[in-house]
Backbone of each chain as ProteinMPNN parsed JSONL, in Angstrom:
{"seq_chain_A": "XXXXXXXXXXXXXXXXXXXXXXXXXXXXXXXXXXXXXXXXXXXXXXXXXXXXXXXXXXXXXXXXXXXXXXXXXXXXXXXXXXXXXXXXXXXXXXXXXXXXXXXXXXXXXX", "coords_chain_A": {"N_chain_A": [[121.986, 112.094, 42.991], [124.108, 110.299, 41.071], [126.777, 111.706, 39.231], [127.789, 110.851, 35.814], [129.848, 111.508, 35.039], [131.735, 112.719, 36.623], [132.832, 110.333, 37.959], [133.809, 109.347, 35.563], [136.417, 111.244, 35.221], [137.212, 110.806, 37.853], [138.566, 108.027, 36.604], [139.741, 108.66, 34.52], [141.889, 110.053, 36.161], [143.07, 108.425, 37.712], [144.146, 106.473, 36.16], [146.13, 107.546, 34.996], [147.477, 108.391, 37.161], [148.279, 105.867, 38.13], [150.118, 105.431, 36.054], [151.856, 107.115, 36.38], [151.878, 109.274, 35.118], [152.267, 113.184, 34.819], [149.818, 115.091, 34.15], [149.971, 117.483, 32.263], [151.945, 116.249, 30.724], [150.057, 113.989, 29.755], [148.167, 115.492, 28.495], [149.91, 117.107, 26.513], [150.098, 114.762, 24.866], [147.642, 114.041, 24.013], [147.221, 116.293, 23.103], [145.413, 118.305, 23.975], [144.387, 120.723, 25.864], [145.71, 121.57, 28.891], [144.642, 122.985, 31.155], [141.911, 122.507, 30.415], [141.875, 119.137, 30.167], [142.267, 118.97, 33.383], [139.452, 119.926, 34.375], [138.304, 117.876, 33.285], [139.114, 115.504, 34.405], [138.553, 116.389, 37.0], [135.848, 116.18, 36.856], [134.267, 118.487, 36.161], [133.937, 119.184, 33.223], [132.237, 117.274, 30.618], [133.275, 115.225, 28.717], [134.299, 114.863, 25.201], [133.788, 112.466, 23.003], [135.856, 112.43, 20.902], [137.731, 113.611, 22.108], [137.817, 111.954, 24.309], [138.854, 109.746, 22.825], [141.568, 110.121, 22.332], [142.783, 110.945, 24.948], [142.766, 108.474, 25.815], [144.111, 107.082, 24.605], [146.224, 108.6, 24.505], [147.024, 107.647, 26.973], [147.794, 105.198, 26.756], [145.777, 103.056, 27.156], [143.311, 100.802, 26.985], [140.402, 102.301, 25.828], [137.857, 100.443, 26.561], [138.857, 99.54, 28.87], [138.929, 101.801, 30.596], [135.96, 102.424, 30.411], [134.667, 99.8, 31.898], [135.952, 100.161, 33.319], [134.505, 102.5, 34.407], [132.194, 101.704, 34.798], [131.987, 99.801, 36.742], [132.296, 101.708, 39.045], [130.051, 102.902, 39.239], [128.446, 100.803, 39.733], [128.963, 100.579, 42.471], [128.537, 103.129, 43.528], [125.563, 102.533, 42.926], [125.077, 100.363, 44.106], [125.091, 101.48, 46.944], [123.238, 103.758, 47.057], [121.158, 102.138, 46.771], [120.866, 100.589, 49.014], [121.478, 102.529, 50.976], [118.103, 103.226, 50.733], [116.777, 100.922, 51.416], [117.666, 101.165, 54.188], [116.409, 103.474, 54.805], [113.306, 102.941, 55.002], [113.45, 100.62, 56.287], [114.817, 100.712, 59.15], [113.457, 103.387, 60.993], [113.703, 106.63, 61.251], [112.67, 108.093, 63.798], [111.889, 107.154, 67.292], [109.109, 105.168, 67.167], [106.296, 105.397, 68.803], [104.842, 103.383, 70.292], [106.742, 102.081, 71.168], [108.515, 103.92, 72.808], [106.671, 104.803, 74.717], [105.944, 102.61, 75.966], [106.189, 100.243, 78.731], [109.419, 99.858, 81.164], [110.737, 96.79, 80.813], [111.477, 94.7, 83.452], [114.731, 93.645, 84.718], [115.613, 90.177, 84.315], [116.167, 88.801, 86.904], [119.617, 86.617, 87.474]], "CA_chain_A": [[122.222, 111.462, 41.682], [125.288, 109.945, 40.74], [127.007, 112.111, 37.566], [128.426, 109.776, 35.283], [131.468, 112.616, 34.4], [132.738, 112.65, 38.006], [133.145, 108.938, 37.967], [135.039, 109.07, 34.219], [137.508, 111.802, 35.884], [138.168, 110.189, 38.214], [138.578, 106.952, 36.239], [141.507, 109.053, 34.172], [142.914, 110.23, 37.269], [143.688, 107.031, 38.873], [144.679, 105.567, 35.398], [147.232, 108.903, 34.455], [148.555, 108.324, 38.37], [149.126, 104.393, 38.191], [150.99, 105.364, 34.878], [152.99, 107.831, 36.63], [152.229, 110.443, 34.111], [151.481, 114.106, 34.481], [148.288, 116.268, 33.29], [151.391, 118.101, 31.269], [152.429, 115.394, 29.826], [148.873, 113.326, 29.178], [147.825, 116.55, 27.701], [150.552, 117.229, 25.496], [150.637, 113.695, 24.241], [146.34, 114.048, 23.672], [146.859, 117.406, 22.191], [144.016, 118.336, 25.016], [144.727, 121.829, 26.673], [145.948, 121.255, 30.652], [143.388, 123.151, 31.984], [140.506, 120.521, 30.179], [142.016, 117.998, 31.34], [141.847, 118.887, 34.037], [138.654, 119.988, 34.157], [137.634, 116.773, 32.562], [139.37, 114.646, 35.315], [137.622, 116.967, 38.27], [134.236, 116.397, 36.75], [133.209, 119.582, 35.981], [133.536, 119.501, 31.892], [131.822, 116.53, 29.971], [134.438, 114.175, 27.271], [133.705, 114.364, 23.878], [134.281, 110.782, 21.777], [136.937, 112.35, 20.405], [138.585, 113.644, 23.508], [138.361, 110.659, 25.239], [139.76, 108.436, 22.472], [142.924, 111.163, 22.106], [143.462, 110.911, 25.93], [142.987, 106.803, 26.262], [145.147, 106.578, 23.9], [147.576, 109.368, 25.903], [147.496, 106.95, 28.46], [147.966, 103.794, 25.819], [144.822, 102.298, 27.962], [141.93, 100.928, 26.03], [138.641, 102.805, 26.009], [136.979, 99.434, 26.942], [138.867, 99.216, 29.96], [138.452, 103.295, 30.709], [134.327, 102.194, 30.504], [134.482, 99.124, 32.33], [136.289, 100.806, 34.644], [133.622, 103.725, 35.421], [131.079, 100.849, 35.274], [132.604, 99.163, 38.028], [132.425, 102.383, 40.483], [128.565, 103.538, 39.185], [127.787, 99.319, 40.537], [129.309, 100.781, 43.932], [127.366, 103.702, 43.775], [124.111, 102.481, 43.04], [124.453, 99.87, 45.665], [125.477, 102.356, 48.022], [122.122, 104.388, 46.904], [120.219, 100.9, 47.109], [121.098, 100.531, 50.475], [119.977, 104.017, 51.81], [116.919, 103.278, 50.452], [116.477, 99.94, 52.155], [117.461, 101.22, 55.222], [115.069, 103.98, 55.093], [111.99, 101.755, 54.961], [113.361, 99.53, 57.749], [114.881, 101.421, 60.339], [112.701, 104.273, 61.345], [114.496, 107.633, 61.856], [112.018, 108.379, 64.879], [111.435, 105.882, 67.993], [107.942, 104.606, 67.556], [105.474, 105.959, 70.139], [104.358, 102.475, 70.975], [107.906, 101.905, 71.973], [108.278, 104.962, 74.053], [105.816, 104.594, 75.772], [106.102, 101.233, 77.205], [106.96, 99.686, 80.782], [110.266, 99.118, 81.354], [110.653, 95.27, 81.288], [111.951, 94.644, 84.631], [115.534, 92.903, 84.041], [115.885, 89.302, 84.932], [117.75, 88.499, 87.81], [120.422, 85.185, 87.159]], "C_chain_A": [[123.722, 111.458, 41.376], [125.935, 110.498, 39.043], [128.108, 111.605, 37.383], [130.369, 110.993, 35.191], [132.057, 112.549, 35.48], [133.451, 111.222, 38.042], [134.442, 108.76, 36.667], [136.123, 110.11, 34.551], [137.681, 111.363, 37.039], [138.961, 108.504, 38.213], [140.252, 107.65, 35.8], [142.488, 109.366, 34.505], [143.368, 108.995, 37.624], [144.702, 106.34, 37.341], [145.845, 106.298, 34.898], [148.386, 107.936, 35.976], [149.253, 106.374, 38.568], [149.997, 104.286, 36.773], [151.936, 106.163, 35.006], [153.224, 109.18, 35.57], [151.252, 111.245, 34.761], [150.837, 114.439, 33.928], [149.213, 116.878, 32.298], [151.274, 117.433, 30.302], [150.764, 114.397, 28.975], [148.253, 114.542, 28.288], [148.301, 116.726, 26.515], [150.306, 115.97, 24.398], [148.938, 113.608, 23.114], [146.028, 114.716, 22.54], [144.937, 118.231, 22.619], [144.635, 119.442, 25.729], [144.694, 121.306, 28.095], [144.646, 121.536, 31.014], [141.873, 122.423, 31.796], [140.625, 119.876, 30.487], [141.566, 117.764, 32.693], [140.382, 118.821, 35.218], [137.933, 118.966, 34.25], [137.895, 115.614, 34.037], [139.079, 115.064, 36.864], [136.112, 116.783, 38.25], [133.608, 117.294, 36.198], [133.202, 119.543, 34.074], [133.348, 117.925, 31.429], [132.969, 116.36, 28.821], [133.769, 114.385, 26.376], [134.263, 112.839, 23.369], [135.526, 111.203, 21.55], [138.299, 112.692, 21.538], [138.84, 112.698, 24.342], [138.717, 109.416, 24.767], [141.566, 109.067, 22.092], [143.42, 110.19, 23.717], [143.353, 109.49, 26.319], [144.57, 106.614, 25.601], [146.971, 106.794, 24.431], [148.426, 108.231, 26.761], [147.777, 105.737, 28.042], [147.05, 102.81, 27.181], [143.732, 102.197, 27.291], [140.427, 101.387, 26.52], [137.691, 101.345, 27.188], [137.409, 99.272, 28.561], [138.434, 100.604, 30.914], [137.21, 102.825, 31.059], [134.309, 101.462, 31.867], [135.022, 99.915, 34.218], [135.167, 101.935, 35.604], [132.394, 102.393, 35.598], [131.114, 99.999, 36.825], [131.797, 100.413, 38.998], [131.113, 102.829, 40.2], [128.026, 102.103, 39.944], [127.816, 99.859, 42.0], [128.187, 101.854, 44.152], [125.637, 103.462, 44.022], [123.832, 101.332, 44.266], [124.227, 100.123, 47.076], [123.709, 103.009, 48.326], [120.8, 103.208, 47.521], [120.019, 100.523, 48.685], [120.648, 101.207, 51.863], [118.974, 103.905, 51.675], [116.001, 102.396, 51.584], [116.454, 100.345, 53.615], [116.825, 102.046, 55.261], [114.133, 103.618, 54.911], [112.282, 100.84, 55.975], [113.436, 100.371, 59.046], [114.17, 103.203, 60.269], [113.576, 105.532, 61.89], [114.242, 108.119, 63.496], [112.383, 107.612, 66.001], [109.886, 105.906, 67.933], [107.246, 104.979, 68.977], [105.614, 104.357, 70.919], [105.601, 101.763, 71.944], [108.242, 102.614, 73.146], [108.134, 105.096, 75.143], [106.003, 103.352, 76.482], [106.8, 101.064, 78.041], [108.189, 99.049, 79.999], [109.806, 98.161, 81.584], [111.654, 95.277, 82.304], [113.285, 93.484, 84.273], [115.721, 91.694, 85.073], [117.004, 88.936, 86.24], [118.578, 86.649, 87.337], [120.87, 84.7, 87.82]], "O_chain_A": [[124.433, 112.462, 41.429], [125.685, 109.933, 37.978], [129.116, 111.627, 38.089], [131.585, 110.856, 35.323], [133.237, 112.238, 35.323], [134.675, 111.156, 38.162], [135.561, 108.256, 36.766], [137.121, 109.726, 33.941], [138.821, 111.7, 37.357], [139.577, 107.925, 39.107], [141.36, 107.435, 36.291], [143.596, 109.292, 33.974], [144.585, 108.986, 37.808], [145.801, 105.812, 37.506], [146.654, 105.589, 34.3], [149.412, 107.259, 35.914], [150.317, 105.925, 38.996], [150.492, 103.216, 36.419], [152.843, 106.228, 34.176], [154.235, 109.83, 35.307], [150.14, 110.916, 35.173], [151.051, 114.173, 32.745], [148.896, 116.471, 31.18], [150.721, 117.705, 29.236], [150.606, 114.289, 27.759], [147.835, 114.18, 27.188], [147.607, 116.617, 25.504], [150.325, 116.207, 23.19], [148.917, 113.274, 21.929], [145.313, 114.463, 21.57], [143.916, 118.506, 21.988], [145.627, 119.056, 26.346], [143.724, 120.649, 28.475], [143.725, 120.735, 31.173], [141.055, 121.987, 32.605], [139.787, 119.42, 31.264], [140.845, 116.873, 33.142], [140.195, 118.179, 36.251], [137.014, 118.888, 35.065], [136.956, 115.03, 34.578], [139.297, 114.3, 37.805], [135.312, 117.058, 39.145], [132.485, 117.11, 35.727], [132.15, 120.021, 33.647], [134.257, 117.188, 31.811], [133.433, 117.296, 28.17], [132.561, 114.174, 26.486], [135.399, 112.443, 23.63], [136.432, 110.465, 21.935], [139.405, 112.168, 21.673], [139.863, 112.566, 25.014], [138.897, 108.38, 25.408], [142.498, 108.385, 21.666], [144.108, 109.17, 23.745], [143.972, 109.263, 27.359], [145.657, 106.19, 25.994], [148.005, 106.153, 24.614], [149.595, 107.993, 27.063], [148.069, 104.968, 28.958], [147.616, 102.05, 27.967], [143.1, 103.193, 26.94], [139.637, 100.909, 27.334], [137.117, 101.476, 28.269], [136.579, 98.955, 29.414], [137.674, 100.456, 31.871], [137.161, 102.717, 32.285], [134.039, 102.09, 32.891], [134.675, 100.05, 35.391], [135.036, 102.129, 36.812], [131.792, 102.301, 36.668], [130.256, 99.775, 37.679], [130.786, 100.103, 39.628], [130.756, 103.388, 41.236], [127.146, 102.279, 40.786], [126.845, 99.655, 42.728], [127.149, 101.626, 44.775], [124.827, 103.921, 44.828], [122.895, 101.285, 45.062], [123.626, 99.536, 47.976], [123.071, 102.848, 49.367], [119.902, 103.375, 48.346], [118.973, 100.225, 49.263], [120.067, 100.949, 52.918], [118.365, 104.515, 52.553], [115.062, 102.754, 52.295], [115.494, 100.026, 54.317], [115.998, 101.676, 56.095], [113.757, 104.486, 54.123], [111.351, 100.268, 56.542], [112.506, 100.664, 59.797], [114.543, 104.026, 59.433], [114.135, 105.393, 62.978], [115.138, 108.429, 64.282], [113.522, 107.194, 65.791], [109.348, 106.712, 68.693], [107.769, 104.792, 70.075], [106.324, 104.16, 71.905], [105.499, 101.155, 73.009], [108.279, 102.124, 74.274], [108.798, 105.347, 76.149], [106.224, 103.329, 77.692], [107.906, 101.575, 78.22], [108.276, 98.315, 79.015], [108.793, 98.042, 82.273], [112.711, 95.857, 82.059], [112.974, 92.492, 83.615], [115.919, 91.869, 86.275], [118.229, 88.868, 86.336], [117.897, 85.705, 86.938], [121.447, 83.652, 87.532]]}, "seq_chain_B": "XXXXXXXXXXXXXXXXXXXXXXXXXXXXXXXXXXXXXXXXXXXXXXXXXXXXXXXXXXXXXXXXXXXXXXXXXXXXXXXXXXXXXXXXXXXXXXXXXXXXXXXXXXXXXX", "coords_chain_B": {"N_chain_B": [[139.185, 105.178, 13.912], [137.411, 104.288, 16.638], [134.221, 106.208, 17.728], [133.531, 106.352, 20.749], [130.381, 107.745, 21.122], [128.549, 106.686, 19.301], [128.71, 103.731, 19.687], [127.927, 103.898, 22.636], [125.519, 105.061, 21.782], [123.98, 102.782, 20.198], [123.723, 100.872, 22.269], [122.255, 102.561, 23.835], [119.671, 102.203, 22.304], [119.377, 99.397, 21.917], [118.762, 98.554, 24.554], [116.641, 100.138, 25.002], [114.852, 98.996, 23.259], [114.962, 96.154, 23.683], [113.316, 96.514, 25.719], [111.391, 97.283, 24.654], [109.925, 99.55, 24.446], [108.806, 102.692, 23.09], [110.79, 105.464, 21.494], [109.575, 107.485, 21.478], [108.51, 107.04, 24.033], [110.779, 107.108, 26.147], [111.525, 109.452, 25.543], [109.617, 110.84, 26.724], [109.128, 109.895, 29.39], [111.968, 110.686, 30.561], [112.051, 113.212, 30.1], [113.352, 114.648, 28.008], [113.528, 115.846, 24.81], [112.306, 114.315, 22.15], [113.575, 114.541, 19.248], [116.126, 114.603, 20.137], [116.727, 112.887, 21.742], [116.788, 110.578, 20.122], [118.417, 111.363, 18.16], [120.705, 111.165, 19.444], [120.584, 108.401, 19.996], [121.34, 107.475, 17.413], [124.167, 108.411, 17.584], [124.95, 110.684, 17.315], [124.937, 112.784, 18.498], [126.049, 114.028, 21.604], [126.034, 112.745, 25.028], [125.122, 114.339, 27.618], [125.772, 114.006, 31.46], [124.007, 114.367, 32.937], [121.593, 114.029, 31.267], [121.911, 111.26, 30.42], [121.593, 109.597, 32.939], [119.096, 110.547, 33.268], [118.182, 109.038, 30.728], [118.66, 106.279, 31.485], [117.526, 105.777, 33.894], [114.706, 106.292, 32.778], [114.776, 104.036, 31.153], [114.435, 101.741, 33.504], [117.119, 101.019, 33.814], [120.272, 100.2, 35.635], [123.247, 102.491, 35.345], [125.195, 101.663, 35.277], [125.217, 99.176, 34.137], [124.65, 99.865, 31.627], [126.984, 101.356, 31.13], [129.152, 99.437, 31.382], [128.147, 97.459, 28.959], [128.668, 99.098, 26.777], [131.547, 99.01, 27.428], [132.15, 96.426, 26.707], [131.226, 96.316, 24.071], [133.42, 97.846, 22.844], [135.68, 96.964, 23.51], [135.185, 94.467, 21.834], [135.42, 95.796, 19.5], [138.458, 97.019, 19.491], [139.52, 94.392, 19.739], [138.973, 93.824, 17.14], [140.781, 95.953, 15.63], [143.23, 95.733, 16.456], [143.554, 92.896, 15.161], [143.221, 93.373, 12.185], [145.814, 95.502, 12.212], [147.251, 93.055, 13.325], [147.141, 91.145, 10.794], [147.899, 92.875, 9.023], [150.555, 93.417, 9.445], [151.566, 90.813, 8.944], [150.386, 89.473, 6.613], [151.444, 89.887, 3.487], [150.509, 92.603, 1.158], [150.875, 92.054, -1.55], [152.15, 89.697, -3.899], [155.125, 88.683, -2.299], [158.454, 89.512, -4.462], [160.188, 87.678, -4.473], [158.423, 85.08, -4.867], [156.591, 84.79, -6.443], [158.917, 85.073, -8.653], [159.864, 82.155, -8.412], [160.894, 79.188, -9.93], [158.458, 77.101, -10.563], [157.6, 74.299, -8.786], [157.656, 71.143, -9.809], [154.726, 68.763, -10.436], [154.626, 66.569, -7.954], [154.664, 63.252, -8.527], [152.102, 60.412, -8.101]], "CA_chain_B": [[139.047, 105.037, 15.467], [135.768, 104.34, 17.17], [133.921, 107.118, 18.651], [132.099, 106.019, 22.086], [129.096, 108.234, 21.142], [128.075, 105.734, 18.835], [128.724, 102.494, 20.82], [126.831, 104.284, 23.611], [123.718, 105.312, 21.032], [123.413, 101.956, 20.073], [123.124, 100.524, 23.972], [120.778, 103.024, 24.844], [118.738, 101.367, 21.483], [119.358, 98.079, 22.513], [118.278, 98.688, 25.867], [115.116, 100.561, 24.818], [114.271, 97.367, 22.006], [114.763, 95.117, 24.738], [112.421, 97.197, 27.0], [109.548, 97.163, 24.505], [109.258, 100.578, 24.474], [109.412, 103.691, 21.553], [111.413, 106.62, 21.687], [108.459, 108.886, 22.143], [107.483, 106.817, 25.31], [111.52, 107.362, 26.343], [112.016, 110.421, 25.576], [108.675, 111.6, 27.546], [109.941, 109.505, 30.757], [112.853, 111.24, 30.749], [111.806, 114.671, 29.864], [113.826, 114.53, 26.921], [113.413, 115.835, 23.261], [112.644, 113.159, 21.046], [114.35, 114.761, 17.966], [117.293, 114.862, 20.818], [117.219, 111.066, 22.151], [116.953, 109.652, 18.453], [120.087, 112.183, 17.351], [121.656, 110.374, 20.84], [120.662, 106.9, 19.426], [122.06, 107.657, 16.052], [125.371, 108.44, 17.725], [124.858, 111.984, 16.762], [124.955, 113.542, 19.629], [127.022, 113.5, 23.072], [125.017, 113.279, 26.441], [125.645, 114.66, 29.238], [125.503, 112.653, 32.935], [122.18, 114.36, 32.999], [120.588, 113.298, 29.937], [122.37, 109.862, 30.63], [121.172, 109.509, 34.179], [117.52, 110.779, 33.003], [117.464, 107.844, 30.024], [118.928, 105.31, 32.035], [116.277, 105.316, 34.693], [113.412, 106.044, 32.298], [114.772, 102.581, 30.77], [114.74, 101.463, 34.57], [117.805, 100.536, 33.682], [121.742, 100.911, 35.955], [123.79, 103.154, 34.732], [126.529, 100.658, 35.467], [124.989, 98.345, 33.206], [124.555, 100.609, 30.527], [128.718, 101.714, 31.039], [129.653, 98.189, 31.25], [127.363, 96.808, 27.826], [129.554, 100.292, 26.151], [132.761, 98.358, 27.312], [132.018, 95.01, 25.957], [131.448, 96.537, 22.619], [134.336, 98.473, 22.617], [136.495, 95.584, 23.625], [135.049, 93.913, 20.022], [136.239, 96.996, 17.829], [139.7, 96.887, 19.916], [140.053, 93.569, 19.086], [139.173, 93.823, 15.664], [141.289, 97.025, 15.17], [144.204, 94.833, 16.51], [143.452, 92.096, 14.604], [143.635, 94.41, 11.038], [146.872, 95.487, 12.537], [148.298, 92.238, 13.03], [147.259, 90.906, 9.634], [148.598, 94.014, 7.825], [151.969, 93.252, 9.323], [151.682, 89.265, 8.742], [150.122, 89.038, 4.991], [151.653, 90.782, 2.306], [149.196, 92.878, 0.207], [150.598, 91.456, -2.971], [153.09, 88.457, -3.789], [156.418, 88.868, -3.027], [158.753, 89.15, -5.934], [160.682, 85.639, -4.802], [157.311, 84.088, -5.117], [156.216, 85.667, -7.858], [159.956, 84.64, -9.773], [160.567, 81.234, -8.215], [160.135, 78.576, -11.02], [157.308, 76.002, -10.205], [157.835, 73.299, -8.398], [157.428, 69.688, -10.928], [154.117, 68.21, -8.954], [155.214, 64.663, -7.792], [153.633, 61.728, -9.725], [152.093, 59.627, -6.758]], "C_chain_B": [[137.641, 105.207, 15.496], [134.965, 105.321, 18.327], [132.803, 106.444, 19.939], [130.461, 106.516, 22.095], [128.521, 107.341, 20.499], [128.076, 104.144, 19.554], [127.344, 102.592, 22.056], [125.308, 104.837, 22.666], [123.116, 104.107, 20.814], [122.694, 100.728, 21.442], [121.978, 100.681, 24.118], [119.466, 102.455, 24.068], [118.294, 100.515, 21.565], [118.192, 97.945, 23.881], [116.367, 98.541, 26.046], [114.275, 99.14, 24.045], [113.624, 96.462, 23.326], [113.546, 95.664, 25.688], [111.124, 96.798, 26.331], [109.052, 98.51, 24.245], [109.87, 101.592, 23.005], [110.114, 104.481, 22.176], [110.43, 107.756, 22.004], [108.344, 108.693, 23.778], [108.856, 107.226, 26.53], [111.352, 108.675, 26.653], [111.029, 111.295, 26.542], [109.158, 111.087, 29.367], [110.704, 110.357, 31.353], [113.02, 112.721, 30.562], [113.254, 115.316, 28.532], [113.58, 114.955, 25.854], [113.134, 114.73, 22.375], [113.276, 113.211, 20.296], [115.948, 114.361, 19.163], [117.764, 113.117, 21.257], [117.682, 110.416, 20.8], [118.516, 110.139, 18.209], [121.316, 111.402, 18.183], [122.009, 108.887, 20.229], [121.406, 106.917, 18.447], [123.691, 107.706, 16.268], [125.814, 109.837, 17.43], [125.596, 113.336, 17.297], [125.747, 113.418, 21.125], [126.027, 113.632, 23.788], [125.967, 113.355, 27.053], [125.173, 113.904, 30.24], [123.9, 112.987, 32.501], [121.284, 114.046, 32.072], [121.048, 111.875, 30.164], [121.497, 109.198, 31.813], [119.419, 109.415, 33.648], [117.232, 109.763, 32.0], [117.524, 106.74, 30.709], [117.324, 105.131, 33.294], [114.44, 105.767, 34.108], [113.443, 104.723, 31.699], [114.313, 102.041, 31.822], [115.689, 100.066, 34.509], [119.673, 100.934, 34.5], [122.262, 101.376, 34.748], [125.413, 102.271, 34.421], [126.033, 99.621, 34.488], [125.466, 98.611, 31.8], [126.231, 101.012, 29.851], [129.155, 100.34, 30.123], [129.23, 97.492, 29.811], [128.185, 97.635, 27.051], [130.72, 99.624, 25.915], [132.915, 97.192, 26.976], [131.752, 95.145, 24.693], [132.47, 97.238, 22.32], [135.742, 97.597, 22.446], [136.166, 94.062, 22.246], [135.816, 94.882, 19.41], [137.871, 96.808, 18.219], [140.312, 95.966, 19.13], [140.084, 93.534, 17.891], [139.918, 94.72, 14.905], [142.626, 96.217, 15.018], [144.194, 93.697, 15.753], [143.96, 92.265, 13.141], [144.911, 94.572, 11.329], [147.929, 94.435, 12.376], [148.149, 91.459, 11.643], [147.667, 91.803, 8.265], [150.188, 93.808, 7.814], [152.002, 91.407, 8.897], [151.762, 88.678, 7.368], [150.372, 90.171, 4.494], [150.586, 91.342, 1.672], [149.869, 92.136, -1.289], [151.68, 90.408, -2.868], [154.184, 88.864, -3.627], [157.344, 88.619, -3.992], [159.433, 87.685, -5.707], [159.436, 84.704, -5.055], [157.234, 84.035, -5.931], [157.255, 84.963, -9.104], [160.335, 83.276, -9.454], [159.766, 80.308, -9.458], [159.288, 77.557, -10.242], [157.803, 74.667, -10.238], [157.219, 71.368, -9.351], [156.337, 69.068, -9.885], [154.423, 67.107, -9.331], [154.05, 63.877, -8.458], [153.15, 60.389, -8.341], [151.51, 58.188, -7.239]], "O_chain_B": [[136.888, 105.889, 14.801], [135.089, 105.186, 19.545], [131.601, 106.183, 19.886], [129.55, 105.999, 22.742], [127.613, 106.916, 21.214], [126.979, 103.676, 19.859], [126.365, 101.887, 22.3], [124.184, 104.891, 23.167], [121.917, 104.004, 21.077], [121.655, 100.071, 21.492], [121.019, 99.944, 24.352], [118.419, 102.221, 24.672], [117.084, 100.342, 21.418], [117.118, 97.353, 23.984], [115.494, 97.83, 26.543], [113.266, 98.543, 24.42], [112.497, 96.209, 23.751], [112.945, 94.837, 26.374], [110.141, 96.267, 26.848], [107.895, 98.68, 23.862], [110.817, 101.409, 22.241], [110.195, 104.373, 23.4], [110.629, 108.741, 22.714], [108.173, 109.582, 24.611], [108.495, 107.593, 27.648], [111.082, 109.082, 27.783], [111.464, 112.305, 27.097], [109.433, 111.856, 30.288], [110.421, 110.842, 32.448], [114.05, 113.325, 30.862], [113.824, 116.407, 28.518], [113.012, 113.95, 25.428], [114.141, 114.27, 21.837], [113.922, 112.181, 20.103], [116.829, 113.72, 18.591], [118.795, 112.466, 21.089], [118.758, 109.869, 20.559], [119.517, 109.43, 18.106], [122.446, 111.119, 17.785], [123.099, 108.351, 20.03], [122.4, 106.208, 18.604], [124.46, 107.217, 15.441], [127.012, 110.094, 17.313], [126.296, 114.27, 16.908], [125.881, 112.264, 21.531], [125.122, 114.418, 23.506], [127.088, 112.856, 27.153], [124.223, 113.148, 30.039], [123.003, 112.304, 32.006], [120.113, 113.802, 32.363], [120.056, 111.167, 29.988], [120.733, 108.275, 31.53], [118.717, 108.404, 33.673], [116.077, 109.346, 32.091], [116.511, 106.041, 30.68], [116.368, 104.357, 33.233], [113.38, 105.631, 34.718], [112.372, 104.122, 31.619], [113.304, 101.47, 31.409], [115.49, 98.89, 34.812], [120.308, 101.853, 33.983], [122.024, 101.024, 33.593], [126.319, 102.363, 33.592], [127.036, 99.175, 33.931], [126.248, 98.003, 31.069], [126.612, 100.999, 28.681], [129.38, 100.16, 28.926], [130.172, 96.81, 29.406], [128.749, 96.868, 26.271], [131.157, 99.462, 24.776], [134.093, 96.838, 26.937], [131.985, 94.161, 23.991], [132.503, 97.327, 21.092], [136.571, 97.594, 21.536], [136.83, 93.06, 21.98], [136.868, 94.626, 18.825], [138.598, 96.452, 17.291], [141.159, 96.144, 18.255], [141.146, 93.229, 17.348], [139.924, 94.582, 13.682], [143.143, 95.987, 13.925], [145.384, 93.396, 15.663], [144.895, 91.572, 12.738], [145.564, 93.732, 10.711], [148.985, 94.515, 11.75], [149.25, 91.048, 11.273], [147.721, 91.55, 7.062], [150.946, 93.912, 6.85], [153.092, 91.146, 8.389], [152.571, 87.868, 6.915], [149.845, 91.245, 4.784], [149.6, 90.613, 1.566], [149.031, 91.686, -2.071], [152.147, 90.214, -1.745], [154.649, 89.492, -4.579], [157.236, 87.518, -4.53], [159.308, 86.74, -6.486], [159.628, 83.559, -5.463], [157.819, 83.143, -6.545], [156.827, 84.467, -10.146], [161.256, 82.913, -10.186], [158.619, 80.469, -9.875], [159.694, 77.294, -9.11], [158.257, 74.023, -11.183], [156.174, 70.791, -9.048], [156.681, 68.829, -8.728], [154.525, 66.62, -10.457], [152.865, 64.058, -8.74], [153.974, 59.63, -7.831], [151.358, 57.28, -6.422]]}, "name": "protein", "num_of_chains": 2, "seq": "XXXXXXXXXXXXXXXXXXXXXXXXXXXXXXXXXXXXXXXXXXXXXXXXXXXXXXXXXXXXXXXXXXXXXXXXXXXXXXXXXXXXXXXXXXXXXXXXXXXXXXXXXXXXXXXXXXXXXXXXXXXXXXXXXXXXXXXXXXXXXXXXXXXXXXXXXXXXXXXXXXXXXXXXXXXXXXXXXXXXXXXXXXXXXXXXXXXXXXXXXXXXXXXXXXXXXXXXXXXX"}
């Protein structure tokens, strides 16, 4: 299962580092203790509303694009997931007995 | 400022409407609280991935959808925040005083 919080840290990571600003500094500017931040942008602690309209703002990047942005990489995920699925139902982890077992087909000569 | 918990309560409302289904029939899907989903809907409440994850596919609905529908309402309030903004700096709240003191123009006789 894909957790949505990993995806939104590392949405604020990428959007802090294409802004060239430190956790320090996005912090300070949030008024968001470093170590939450960080936290927040590793996954492991859940955004509040208000925390994550402090630190958009940090980053003068609008919420909407922040969203759109994790929406984007949960599409990747789930097609990723969609995919495993599919191929487990087609291709068979095993080989098929009936395969196995059968005569070499003798290879054409040309 | 617009808190995301609300944006995202009303989605997951939307969502559910559109589905057809109640909050009891939700919140049992998802192994959920009812008093706890509603407080969610309301905007009340923050979820976590895992309460997110667990409504989203009792909707059997992406989670990427659900993001993305978040950032298209957010991207309304933006604009309309900006919008307030630029008509606070554009229109005066009251007349200025040259308006206010210029004598009145004689209307033309046509």
């Amino acid at each position: 299962m894909v957790l949505v919080r990993h995806e939104m840290g590392e949405v604020l990571r990428n959007v802090r580092l294409r802004k060239g600003a430190t956790l320090r500094q996005v912090a300070g500017r949030a008024s968001v203790a470093l170590g939450y931040l960080s936290e927040i942008e590793r996954g492991q602690k859940e955004a509040s509303s208000e925390i994550l309209a402090s630190v958009a703002e940090a980053l003068e990047t609008p919420l909407s694009q922040i969203y759109h942005e994790v929406g984007d990489r949960l599409v990747v995920h789930e097609g990723l997931e969609q995919r495993e699925q599919r191929l487990a139902g087609v291709i068979p982890d095993t080989v098929p007995d009936d395969i196995l077992n059968s005569p070499r087909e003798p290879i054409a000569a040309h």
